[in-house]
C-alpha positions as CSV (number, residue, x, y, z in Angstrom):
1,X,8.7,-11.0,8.0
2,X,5.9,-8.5,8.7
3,X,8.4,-6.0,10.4
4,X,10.4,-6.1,7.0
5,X,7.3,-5.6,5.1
6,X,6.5,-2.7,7.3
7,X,9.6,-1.2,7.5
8,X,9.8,-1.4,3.4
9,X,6.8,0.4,3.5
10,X,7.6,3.3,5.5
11,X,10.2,3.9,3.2
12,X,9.3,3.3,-0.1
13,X,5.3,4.0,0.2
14,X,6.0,8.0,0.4
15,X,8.3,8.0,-2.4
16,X,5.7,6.0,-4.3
17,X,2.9,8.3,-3.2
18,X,5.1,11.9,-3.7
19,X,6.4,11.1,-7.6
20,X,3.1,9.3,-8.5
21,X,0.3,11.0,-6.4
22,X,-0.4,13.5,-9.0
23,X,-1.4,11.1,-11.6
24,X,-2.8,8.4,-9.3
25,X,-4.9,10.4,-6.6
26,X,-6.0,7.1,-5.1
27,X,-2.1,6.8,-4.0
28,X,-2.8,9.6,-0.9
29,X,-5.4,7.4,0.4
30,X,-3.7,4.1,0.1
31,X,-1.0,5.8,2.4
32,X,-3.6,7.1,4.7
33,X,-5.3,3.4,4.7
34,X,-1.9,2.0,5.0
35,X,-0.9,4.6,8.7
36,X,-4.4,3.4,9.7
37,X,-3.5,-0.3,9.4
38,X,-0.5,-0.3,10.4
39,X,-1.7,0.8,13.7
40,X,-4.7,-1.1,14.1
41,X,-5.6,-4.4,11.1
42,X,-8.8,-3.5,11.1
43,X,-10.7,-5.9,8.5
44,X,-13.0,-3.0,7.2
45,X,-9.6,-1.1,6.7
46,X,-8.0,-4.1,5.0
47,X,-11.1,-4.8,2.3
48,X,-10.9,-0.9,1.9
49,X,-7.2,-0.8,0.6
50,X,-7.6,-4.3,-1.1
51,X,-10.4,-2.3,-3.3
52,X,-8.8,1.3,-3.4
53,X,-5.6,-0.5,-4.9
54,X,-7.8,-2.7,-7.1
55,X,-6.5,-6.0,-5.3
56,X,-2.7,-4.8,-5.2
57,X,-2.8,-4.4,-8.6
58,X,0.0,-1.8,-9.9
59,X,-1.5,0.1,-12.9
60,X,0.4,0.0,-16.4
61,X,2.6,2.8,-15.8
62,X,4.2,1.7,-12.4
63,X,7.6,1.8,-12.0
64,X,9.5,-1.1,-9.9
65,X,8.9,0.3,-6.7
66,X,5.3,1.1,-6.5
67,X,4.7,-2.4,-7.8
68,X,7.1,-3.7,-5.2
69,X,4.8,-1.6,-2.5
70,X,1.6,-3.2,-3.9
71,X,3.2,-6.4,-3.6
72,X,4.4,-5.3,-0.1
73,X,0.6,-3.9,0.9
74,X,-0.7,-7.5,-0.3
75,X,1.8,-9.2,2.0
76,X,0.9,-7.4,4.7
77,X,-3.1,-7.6,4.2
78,X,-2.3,-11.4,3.8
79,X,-0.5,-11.9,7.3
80,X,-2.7,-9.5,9.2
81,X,-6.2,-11.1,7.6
């Protein structure tokens, strides 16, 4: 399951940060967090993109896919915690 998650996320996160990134700044480093993670669960890098995304919480004007890549970002904080 985490390799799906992953490889969802290498897909979909740059799309997410590239049409949103403008209005939500805090999308460039959830996808910096996110390379650093994937490389290395640090817990410090975990808590950090837990609070940068406000607990995986998609804001209000989130299309399908950047909620489905908070949702991925919390599955993947979950099986690497």
């Amino acid at each position: 399951m985490k390799n799906e998650i992953i490889c969802e996320l290498d897909k979909i996160l740059p799309v997410v940060e590239r049409v949103h990134g403008e209005h939500h700044p805090e999308l460039h480093e959830v996808a910096a967090l996110y390379a650093e993670v994937r490389e290395n669960a640090d817990p410090q890098k975990l808590e950090r993109l837990h609070d940068v995304t406000s607990g995986f919480t998609a804001p209000a004007d989130a299309c399908p896919t950047y909620i489905k890549a908070y949702a991925d970002l919390a599955a993947l904080a979950e099986n690497k915690a």
